[in-house]
C-alpha positions in Angstrom: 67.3 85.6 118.9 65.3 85.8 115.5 66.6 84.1 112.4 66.6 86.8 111.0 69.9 88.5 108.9 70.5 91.7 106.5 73.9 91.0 106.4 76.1 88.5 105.1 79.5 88.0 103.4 79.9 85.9 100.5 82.8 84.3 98.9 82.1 82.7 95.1 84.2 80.5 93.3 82.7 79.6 89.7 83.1 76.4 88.3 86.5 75.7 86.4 86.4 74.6 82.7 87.3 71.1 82.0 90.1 70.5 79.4 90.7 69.4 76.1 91.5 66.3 75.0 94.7 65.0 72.8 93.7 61.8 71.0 94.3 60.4 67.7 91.7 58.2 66.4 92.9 54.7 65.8 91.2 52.0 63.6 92.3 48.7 62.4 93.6 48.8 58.6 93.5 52.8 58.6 97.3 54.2 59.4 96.0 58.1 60.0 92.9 58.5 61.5 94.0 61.7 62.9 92.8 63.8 66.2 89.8 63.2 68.1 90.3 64.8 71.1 87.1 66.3 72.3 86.4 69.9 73.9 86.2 70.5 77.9 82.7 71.5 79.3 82.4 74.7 80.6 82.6 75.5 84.5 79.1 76.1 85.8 78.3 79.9 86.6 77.1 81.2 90.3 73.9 83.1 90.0 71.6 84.9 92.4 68.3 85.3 92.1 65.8 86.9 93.9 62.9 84.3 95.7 59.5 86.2 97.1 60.2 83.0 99.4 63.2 84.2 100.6 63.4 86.3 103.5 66.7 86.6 105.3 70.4 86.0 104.5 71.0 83.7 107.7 71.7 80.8 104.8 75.0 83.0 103.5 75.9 83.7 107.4 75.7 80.0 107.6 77.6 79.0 104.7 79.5 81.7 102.8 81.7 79.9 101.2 80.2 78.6 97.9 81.7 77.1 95.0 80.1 75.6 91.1 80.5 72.5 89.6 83.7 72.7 87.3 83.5 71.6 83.5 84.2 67.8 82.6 87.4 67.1 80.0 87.0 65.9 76.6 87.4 62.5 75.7 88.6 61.0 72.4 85.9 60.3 70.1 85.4 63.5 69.8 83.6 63.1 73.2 83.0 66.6 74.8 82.5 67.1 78.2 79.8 68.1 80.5 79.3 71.7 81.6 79.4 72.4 84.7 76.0 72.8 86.0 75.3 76.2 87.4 74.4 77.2 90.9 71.5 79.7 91.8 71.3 81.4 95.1 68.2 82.8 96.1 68.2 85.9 98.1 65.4 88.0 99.2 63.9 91.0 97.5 65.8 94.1 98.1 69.3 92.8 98.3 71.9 94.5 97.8 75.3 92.9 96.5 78.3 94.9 97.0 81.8 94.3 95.8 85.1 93.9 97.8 86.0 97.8 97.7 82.1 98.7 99.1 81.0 99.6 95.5 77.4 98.7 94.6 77.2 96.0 92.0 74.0 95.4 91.6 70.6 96.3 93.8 68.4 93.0 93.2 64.5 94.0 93.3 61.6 91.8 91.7 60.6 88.0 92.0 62.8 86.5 89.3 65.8 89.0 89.1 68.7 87.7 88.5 72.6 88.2 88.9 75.3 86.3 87.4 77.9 87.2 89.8 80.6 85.0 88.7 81.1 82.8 85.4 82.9 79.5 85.0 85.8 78.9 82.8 85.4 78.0 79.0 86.3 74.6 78.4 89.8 73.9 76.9 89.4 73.0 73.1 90.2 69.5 71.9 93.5 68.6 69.3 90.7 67.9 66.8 89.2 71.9 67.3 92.8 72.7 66.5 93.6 71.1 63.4 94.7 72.4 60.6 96.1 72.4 56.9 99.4 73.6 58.9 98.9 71.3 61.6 97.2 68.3 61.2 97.4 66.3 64.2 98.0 68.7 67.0 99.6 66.3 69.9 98.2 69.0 72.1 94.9 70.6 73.6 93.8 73.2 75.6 93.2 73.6 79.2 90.4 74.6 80.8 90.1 78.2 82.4 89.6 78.8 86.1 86.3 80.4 87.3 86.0 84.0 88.5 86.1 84.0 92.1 84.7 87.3 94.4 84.0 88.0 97.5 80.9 90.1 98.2 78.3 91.7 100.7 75.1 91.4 100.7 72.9 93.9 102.3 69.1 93.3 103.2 66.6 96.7 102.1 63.0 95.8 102.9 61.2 96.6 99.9 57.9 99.0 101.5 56.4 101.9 100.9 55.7 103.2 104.2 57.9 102.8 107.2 56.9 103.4 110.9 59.7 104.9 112.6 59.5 105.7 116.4 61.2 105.5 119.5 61.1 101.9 121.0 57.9 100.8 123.0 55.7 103.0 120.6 53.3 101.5 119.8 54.6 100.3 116.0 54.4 97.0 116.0 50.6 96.7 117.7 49.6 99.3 115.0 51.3 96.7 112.4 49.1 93.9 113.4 45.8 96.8 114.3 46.1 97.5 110.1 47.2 94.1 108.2 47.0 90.5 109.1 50.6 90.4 110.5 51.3 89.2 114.0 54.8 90.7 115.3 55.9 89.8 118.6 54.4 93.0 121.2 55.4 93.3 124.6 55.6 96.2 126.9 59.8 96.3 127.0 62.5 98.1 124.8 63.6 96.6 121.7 60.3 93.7 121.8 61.1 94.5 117.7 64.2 92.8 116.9 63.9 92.6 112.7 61.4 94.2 110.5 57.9 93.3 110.5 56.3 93.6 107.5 52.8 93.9 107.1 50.2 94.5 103.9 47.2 96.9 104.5 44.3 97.1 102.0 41.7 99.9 101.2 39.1 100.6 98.9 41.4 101.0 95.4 45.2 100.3 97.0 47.5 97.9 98.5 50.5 98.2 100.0 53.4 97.7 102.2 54.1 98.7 106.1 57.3 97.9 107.7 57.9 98.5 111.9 61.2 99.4 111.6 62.7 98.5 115.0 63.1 101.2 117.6 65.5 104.6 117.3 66.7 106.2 120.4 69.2 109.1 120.1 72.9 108.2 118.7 71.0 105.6 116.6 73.4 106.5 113.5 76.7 106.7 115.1 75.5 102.5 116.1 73.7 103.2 119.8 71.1 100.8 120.3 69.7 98.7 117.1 69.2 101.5 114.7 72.2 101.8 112.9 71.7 98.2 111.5 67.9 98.7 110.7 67.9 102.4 109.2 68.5 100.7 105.9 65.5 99.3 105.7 63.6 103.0 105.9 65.5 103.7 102.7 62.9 102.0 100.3 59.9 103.8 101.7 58.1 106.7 100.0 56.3 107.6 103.3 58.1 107.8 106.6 55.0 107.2 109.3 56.6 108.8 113.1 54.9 106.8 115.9 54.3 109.0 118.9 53.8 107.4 122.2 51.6 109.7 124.0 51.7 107.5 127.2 54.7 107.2 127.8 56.4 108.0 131.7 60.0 108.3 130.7 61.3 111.4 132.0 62.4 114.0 129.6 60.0 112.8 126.8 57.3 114.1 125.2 56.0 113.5 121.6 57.7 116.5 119.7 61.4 115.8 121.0 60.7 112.3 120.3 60.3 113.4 116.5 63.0 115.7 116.9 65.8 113.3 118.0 64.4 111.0 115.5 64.6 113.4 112.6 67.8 114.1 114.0 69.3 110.6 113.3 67.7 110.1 110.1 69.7 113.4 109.0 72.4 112.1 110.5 72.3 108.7 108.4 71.8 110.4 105.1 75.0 112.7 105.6 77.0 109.2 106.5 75.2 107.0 103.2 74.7 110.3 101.1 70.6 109.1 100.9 68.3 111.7 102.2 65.8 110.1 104.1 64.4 114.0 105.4 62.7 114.9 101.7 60.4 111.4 102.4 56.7 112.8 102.9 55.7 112.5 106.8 52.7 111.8 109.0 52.6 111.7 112.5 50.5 109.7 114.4 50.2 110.3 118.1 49.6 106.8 119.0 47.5 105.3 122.9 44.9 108.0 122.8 42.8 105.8 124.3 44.4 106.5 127.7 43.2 109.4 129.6 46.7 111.3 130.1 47.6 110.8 126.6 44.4 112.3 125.2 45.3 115.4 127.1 48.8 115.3 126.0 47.6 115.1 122.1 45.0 118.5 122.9 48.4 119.9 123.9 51.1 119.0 121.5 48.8 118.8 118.0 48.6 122.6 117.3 52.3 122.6 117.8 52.6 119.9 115.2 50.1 121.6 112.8 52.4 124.6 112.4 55.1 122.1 111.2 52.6 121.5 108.2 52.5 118.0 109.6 49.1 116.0 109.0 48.6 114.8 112.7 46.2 111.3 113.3 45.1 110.2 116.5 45.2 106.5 117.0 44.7 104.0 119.6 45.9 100.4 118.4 43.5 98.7 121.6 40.3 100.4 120.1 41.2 100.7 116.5 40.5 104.6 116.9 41.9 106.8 113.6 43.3 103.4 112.0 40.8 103.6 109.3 41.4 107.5 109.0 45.6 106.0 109.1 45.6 103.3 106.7 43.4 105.9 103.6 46.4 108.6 104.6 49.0 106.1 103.7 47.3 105.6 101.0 47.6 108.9 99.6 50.7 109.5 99.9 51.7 105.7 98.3 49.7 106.4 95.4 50.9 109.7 94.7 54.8 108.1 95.0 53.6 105.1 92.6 52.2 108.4 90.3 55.5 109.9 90.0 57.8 107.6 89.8 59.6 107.1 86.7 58.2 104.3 84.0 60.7 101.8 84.1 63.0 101.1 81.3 62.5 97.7 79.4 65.9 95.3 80.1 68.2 95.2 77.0 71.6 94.3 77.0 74.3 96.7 75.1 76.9 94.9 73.2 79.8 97.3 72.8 82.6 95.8 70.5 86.2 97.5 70.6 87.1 100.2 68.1 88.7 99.2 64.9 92.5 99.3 65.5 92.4 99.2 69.4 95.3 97.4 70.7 94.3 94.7 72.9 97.7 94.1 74.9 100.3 96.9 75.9 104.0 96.4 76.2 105.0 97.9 79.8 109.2 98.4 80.2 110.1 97.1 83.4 114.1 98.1 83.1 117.3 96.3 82.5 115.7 94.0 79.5 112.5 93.2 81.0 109.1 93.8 80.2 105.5 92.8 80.8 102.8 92.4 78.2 99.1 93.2 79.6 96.0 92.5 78.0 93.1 89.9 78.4 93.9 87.8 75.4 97.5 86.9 76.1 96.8 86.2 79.5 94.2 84.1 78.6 95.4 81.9 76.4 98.7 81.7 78.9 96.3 80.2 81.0 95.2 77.8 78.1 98.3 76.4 77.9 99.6 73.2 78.8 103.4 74.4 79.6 105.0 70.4 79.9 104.3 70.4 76.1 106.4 71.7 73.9 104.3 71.8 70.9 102.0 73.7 72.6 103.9 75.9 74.3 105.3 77.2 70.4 101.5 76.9 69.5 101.2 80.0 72.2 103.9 81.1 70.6 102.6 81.5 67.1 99.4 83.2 68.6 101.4 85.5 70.6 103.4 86.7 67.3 99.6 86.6 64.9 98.5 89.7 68.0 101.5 91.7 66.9 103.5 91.1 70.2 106.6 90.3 68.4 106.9 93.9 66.8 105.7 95.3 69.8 108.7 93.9 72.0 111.2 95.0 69.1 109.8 98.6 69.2 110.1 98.6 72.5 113.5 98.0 72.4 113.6 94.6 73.3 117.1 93.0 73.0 118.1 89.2 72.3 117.3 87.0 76.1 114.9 89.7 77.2 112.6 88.8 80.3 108.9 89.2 79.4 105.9 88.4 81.8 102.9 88.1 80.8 99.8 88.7 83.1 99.3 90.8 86.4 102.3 91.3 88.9 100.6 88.6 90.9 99.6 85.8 88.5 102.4 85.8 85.3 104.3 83.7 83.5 107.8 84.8 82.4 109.6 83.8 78.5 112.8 84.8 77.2 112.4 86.1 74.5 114.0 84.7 70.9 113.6 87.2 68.0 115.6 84.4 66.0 112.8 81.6 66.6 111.2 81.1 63.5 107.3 81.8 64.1 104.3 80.3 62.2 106.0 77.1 60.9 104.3 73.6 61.2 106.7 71.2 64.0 108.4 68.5 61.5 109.4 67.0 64.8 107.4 64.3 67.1 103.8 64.9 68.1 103.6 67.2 71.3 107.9 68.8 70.3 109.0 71.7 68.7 112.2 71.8 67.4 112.0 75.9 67.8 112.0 75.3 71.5 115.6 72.5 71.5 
């Protein structure tokens, strides 16, 4: 079998951030040098990006499972540590990367695009980041947050303008090689085309892209045969080219209900992927005229074509007969596509900062005294905290009570030794909660206490 895949799944973990450090500088002959416990380095982000090198996903079917470096910790000395460095994945033009639910998160075309699909974890600050006229030598620091982590598909769309489409044994792939400098594998037995071949065909004033699509046969959409995995790859092309085998001896087929059952199953993909493949422009090529019987066969079945409104070309990929006549049609039709399409938009990025007065957490009642508080912040900084320290386990306390969650709880209704969580259903952390507990004030107790918490 080829090594070639359009198909992979992907599972990402970003790189975690490292965490702060708690250090208090110390000097002979000076009594209070005070904190110098450096930042942690940020987890490294996981990045793809799109390699004209690259031609197949086989290295994500390999290996799915990849992970970034995570941050370093700070050091005292107000020694901060290393990022994480990040790690780029290059995948080939035309992927698609699609989340967990089947949603389309982004559709990766051009040398160079890239994707950061998921970022590392900011580095926990350092007790000296934390100091303050309040707090002068925090016995604390930060930790690190964890990386996002996702899983993904990634789907394979050959980036060409024309496709040749055709039952299998057509004739595609010798055409292929007849017009461009490609060499596909051609043999006289079904499914010889096992992956896409793309080839590039030059005239006068264009250039562009053909891909032999590997064979349809009837039932193609509903998975019979190989064309349910390859229809995808039609989906990029402005110009759908049917290949007609006028020499063939199967019984039962002639060159119009060949295109028939093929423009059946492209209709029949669109209604299943909602992308109409029938409003692509068409030529029809009736393809071995050099044999006797199939000359015949093309007398008889081109007027029948014509009435379609089809632009019919003889070809014989042996002789080279009509290829010339072929590749100038292609043309035409790529050129007018290129014509219409839209100019495309120059890449900006919107910044779109939350309205003034937007609450960032909400207070959910759970029943019976308990209650969970939502919101990106106060999870976050949950996660920043280092909860076998007491000092700063009131420091997320005071932060807590600055974002208003205090007054939220007691217009809630919150009552003396209520239960709050804090984060999703899956992931929190639970307080009881102490509307006595004084909030703001500096600890007069030992570095890393709090006498709130006693």
């Amino acid at each position: 079998m080829p090594d070639f895949v359009d198909e992979a799944a992907l599972h990402v973990k970003a790189g975690d951030g490292g965490h702060g450090c708690a250090s208090v500088h110390r000097e002979k002959f000076k009594a209070f040098g005070g904190p110098d416990g450096g930042n942690g380095g940020k987890g490294g982000d996981i990045v793809l990006e799109v390699d004209r090198n690259t031609a197949t996903l086989l290295e994500y079917q390999r290996r799915p499972h990849r992970k970034a470096r995570n941050g370093t910790p700070g050091q005292g000395a107000n020694r901060h540590g290393a990022n994480g460095e990040k790690l780029v994945l290059s995948v080939p033009d035309g992927t698609v990367v699609r989340g967990s639910d089947g949603d389309v998160v982004a559709d990766l075309v051009g040398h160079g695009t890239q994707l950061v699909l998921a970022k590392g974890g900011t580095g926990g600050l350092g007790n000296a980041a934390l100091a303050s006229p309040k707090r002068k030598a925090p016995g604390f620091a930060l930790k690190g947050e964890p990386g996002e982590q996702f899983d993904v598909r990634l789907e394979l769309k050959t980036i060409a303008d024309v496709g040749l489409i055709g039952f299998p044994s057509g004739g595609k792939s010798s055409l292929v090689a007849a017009l461009s400098a490609a060499r596909p594998k051609i043999a006289d037995y079904p499914f010889t085309t096992l992956i896409p071949n793309l080839g590039v065909v030059e005239t006068d004033a264009s250039q562009y892209v053909v891909a032999d699509v590997p064979g349809l046969i009837p039932g193609a959409s509903s998975g019979r045969g190989l064309g349910l995995n390859f229809l995808r790859h039609v989906e990029r092309c402005s110009t759908l080219v049917h290949v007609l085998d006028c020499a063939t001896y199967e019984p039962g087929r002639d060159p119009v209900s060949d295109m028939d059952a093929i423009e059946e199953e492209l209709a029949a993909y669109g209604e299943q992927t909602g992308i109409d493949l029938t409003d692509r422009p068409r030529i029809v090529v009736l393809n071995k005229v050099d044999v006797p019987d199939a000359q015949e066969l093309a007398d008889i079945v081109t007027p029948m074509l014509h009435e379609r409104g089809l632009r019919v070309i003889r070809v014989s990929a042996a002789t080279h007969t009509g290829l010339r006549e072929l590749s100038y049609a292609m043309a035409e039709h790529v050129e007018a596509a290129r014509a219409a399409a839209p100019e495309p938009e120059p890449s900006r990025t919107v910044l779109r900062p939350p309205r003034m007065g937007e609450t960032p957490f909400e207070v959910v009642p759970l029943g019976d005294n308990t209650f969970r508080i939502r919101g990106d912040k106060p999870a976050r900084w949950v996660r920043q905290t280092d909860f076998t320290n007491d000092e700063a386990v009131g420091y997320l306390s005071d932060r807590l009570n600055r974002l208003g969650i205090e007054e939220a709880l007691a217009e809630a209704g919150a009552a003396d030794g209520a239960e709050v969580y804090i984060g999703d259903e899956d992931d929190s952390v639970v307080f009881d909660w102490d509307p006595s507990a004084t909030p703001g004030q500096s600890p007069a107790g030992p570095r890393g206490s709090d006498p709130r918490l006693g």
